[in-house]
VOGU-3710 file (C-alpha; in Angstrom, 3 decimals, decimal comma):
1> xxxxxxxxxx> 5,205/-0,679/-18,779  0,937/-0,814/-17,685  0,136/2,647/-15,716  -3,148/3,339/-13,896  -4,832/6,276/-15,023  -7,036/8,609/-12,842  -8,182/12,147/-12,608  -6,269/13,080/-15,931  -3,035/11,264/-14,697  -1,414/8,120/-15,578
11> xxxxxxxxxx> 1,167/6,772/-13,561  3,514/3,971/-14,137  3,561/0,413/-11,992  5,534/-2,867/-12,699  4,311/-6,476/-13,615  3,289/-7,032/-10,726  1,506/-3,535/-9,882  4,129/-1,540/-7,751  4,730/1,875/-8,598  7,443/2,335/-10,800
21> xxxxxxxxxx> 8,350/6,359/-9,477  7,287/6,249/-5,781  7,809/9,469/-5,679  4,601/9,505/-7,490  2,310/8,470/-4,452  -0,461/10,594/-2,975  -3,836/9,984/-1,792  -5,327/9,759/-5,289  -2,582/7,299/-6,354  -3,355/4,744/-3,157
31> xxxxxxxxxx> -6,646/5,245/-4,183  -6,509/4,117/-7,985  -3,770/1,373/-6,936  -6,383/0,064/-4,590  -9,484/-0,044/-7,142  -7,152/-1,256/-10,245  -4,906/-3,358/-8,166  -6,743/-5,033/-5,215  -10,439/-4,537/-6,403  -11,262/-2,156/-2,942
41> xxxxxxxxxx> -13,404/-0,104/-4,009  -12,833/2,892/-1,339  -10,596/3,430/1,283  -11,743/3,274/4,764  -10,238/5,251/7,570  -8,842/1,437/8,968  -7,062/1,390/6,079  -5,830/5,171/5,698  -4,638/4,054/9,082  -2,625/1,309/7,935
51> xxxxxxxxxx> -1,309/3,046/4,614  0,310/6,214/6,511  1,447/3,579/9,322  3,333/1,981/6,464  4,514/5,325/4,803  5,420/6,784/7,812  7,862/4,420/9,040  9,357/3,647/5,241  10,297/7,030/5,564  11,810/6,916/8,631
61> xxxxxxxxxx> 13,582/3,222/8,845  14,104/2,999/4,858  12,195/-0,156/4,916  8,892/-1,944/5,229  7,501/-3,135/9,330  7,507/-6,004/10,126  4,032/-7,836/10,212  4,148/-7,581/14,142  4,913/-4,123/14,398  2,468/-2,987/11,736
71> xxxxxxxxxx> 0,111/-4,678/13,924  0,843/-3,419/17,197  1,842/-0,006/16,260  -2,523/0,206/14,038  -3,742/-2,157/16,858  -5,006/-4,624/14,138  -5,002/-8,275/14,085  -3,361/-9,681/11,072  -6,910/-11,155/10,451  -8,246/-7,548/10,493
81> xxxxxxxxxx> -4,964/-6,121/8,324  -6,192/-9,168/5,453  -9,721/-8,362/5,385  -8,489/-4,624/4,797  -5,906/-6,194/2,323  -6,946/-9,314/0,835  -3,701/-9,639/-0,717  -1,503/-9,454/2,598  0,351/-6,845/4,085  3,434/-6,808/1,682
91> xxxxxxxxxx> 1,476/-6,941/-1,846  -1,320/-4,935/-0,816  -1,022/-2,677/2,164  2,868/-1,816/0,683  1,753/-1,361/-2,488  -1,008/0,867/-1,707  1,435/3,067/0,128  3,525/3,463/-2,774  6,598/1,424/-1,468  8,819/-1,045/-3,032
101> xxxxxx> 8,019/-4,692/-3,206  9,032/-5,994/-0,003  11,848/-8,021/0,361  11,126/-9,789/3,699  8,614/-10,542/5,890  6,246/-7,397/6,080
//
């Protein structure tokens, strides 16, 4: 299985760059995953924003937002949410947060 390694620590992702133990995630984790993953090379606060957005209600709902709520509820355009995720809001912005590949429609 590939890991990312930072800071001393190596953590585990899948093919296609999802953690494999989200239990894993912190800051330092979104971090790597976004420099090793999706080639950003520092997290704004825009996309902090977005990332605990994303956490937050994973946590709560047990899955992903939708692609209209994430927008409404970080008062982003989904123009905005790809130039802070090139790869879209389920590969990049989910993956960043340390959440399971999305099955749906993020």
């Amino acid at each position: 299985m590939p890991t990312i390694s930072f800071d001393g620590k190596a953590v585990e992702v899948n093919e296609e760059g999802f953690l494999d133990r989200p239990q894993e995630w912190d800051r330092g984790v979104a971090a790597a995953l976004a420099k090793d993953q999706e080639g950003i090379e520092s997290l704004s606060k825009e996309h902090w924003a977005v990332i605990e957005f994303i956490r937050t209600y994973y946590i709560e709902h047990g899955n992903a937002p939708m692609v209209r709520n994430l927008c409404q509820s970080t008062h982003s355009t989904l123009r905005q949410i790809y130039e802070l995720f090139p790869s879209g809001p389920a590969k990049g912005a989910c993956k960043l947060a340390g959440l399971p590949k999305p099955d749906g429609c993020v």
